[in-house]
N, C-alpha and C positions, 0 to 999 in steps of 0.2 A: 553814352557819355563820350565817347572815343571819338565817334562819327561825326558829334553834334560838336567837338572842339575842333577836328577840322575841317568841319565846312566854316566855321565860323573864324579863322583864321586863313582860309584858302589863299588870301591875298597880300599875305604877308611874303613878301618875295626877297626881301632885304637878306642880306648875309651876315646873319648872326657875330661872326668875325671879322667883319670890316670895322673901319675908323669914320665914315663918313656919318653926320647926326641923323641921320635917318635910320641907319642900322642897331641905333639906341633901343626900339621898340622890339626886334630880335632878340636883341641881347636879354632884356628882360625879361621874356618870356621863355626863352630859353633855360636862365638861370630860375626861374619860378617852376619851369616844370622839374628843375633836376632839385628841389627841395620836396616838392610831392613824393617822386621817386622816392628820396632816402629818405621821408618820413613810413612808408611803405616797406623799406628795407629795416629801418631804424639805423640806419648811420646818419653823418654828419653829409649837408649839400654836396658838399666838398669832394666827399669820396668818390662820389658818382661818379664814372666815367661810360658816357654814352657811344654803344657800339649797332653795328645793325643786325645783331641777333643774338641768343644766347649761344650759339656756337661759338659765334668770334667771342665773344666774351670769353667762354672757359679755353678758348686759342691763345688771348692777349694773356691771360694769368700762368697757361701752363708754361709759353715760352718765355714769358716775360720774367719770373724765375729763374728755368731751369738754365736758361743762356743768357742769364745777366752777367755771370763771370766767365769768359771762355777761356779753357787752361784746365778749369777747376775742374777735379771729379764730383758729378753730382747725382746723387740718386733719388727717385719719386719713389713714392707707395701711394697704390689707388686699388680699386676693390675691381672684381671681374664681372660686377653687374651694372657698371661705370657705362651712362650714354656713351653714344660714338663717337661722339664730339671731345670726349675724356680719352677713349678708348685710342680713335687713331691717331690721335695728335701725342700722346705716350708712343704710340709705335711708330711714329715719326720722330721725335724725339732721340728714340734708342738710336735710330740711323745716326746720329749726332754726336751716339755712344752715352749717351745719360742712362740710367740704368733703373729702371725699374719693375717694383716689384707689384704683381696684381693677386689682393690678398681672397681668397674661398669667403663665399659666404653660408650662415647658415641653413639649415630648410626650411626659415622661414624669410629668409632672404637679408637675415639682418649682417651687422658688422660686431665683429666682435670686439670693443675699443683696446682689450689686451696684446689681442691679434698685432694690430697695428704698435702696438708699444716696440713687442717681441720684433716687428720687422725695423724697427730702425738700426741705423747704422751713425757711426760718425761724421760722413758726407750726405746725409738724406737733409736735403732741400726742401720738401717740398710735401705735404699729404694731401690727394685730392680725393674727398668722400662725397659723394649728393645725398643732401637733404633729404630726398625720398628720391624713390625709384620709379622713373617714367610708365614700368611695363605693370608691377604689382604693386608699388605703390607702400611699398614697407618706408614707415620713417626713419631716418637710422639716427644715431645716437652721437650727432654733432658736438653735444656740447661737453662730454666728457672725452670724445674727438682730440676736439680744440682743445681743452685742457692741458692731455698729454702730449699735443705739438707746440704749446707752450713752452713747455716745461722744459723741453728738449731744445726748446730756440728755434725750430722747425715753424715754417709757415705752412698754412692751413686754406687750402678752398676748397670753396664747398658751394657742387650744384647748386641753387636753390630755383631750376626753373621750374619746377613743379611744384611748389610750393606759395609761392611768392601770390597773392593773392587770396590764398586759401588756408593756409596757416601765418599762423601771427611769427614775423619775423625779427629779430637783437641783435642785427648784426654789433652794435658795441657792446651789451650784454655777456655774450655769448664767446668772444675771443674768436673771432673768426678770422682772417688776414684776408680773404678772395671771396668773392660770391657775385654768381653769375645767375641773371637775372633775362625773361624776354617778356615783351609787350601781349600777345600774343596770347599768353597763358592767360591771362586774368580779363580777357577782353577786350586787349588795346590792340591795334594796328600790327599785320605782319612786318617784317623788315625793320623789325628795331629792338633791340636789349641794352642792359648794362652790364655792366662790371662798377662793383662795391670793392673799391681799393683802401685799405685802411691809410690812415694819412702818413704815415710814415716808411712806406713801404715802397723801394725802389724798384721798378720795370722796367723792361725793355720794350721799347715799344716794337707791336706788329707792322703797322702799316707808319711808313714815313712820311714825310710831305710839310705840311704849315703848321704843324704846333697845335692843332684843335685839340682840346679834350685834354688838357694839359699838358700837352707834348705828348699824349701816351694814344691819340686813335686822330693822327689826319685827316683832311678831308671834310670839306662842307659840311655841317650838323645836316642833317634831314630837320630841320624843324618842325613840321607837321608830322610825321610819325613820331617824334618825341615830344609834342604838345596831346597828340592820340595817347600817348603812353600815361601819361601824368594825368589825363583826365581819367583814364582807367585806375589808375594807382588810386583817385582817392574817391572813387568810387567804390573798388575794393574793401579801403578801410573801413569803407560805412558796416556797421551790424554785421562784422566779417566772423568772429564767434557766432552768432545768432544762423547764420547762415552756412557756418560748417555743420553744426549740432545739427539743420534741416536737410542736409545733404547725407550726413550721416543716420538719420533715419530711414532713409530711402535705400538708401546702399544696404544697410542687412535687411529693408523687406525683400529686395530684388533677392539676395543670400539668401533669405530663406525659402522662397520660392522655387529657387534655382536650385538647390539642393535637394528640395521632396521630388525633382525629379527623378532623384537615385543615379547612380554610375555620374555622379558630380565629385568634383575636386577643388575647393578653394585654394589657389596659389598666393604663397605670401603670408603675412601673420596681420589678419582681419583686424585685430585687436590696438594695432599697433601701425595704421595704414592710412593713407592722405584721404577725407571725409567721402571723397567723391569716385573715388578708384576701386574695380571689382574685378580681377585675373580669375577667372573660372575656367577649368579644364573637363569636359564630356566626352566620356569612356564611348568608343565604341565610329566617334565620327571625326570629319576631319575640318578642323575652324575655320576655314577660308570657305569651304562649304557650308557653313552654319550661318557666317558672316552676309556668302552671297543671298542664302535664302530669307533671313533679316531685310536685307535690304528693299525687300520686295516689299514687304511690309512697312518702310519708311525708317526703318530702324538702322541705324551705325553704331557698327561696333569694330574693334580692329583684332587682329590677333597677332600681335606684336605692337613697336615703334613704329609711331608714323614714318620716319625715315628711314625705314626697313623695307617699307612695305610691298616693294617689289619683290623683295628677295623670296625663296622658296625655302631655305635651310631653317632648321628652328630657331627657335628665338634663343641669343647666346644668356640672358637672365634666367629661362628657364632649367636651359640646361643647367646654369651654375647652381643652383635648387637641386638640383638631383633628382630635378623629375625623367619617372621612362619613358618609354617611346609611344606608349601607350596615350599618357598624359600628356607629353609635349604636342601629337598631331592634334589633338583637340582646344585646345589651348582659346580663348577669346579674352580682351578687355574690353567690358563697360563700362564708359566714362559717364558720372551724374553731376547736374548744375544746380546752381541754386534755381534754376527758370523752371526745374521738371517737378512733376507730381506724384503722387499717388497713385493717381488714377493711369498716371503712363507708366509708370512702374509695373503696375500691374498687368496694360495690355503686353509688354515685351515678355512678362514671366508667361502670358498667353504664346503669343509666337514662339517662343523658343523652346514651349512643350509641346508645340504643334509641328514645328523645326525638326526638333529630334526626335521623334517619334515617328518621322516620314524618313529622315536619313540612317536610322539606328536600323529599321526595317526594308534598308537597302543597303546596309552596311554586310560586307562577307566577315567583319571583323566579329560583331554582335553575332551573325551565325554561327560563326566557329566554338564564338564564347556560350552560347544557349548549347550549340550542339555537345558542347564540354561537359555541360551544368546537367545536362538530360542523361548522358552518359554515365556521370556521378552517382545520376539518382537511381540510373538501372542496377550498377551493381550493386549499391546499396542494398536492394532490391532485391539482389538473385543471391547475395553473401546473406539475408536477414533468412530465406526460403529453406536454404540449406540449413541454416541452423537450425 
């Protein structure tokens, strides 16, 4: 649907924001696709504010905040399993001297809405929690969140790039104040996101220049990545229940599979986790090796954030899990669509018992541990003789 809306607009060249009557036809589709959006979102056209990715987006909400009054002391609370885009732009921030607080989560990666009560303060501006977590996929518990940043006068954003698509979304519902949103996730065109600004809600803006975007995001619309966007948006909505529920059958076949492999680890709380998301951890090997050996078979999997994926240190969500080091070098996410099957389900639960079974048995790690278990059973052994 993405594809087919911009080829079919390719030649729309006009500038959305000019005065001349020909740029009437931009204008209108522009404003048409930023209602798809916030029907997709559930806010109001209005709120939309179109940025070119979900990064900048949770960038415009954090500073647009936190440095709307300069003078003021102000302090954030965000969780330590918070994408990077939450992550650095808080520790950018601090250089600023805003102060925040990045709150534990539990072993199943959730939030605890107390927690965050307990960390406010009389200058706290601002709570930033994500919807769910990019890496396991735990939902968190937004709307008693928003609740108590309500209540406190505190404004509230919230991830929702992982979501958006795939769980049915309130932003007016829900009390939300910020939520950041990218094309990307549900189908549409890279290079382009929103920001869901409640209407009453003053920012600073990021980027200066001509006033687009309501004064709050400069800069020529991209037009066709956000006509790509909007086709994806209500594509999405179509049979979006129907297609989580299908997504989530696939996802505990592949769990079950993946666990009669034995020395398995479900990371995250399965119960409680976005339809299509599966963090598995296998004792013994190390994920970038399990990853590479997949790939041979045609199969992608990641073991971390995509924009991590250079890195070599483990993944800072899991660690915040309290997983050991054991479980952290093993660590893989498989991501499921509504396009996959059954039947491919089940080849990947094939490679990946073929996978581990090859690297476990060239693993010194699995030796040590066999030679452990065999050691165990000798004295068992020579302690039962004696008796």
């Amino acid at each position: 649907a993405a594809l087919e809306a911009i080829v079919e607009h390719a030649d729309v060249f006009e500038n959305p924001s000019s005065s001349y009557p020909a740029a009437k036809r931009a204008r209108q589709l522009l404003e048409g696709a930023r209602a798809d959006v916030a029907a997709l979102a559930g806010s109001r056209p209005e709120e939309v504010i179109f940025t070119g990715s979900g990064t900048e987006a949770i960038n415009l909400a954090l500073h647009g905040v936190a440095l709307a009054r300069p003078g003021e002391r102000t302090h954030v609370i965000t969780s330590a399993i918070e994408h990077a885009a939450t992550l650095a732009t808080c520790r950018r921030l601090q250089q600023f001297g805003v102060e925040v607080d990045y709150l534990p989560v539990e072993s199943d990666g959730l939030i605890c809405p107390e927690a965050v009560r307990r960390a406010l303060k009389p200058h706290t501006k601002l709570i930033a929690v994500m919807h769910a977590n990019n890496e396991v996929g735990t939902v968190q518990p937004i709307r008693e969140i928003a609740a108590i940043a309500r209540s406190a006068g505190v404004r509230f954003l919230t991830d929702a790039v992982q979501t958006a698509g795939k769980l049915p979304l309130d932003f007016a519902g829900t009390g939300i104040d910020l939520m950041a949103m990218s094309a990307h996730k549900f189908h549409g065109p890279k290079g382009v996101g929103a920001l869901i600004k409640r209407h009453d809600l003053h920012l600073v803006p990021l980027i200066n220049g001509g006033g687009q975007e309501s004064g709050l995001r400069s800069g020529t619309e991209n037009l066709i990545g956000v006509l790509g966007m909007a086709a994806a948006a209500r594509e999405a909505r179509h049979g979006l229940a129907a297609k989580a529920e299908q997504v989530e059958r696939l996802r505990y076949r592949l769990c079950e599979g993946l666990l009669a492999l034995g020395d398995v680890q479900i990371n995250g709380d399965i119960s409680r986790c976005l339809p299509g998301t599966l963090n598995v951890s296998f004792r013994f090997i190390k994920g970038d090796a399990l990853a590479t050996a997949l790939a041979f078979d045609g199969i992608a999997v990641s073991t971390g954030s995509a924009c991590h994926a250079k890195e070599a240190k483990p993944s800072h969500v899991l660690v915040a899990l309290g997983l050991g080091r054991e479980w952290l070098t093993g660590a893989i996410r498989f991501s499921l669509g509504a396009s996959n099957t059954a039947a491919e389900v089940d080849y990947v639960i094939q490679c990946v018992a073929i996978a581990v079974r090859k690297l476990r048995a060239m693993s010194p790690l699995a030796g040590r541990a066999l030679a452990g278990v065999m050691g165990t059973m000798t004295a068992d052994r020579s302690v039962g003789a004696v008796v």
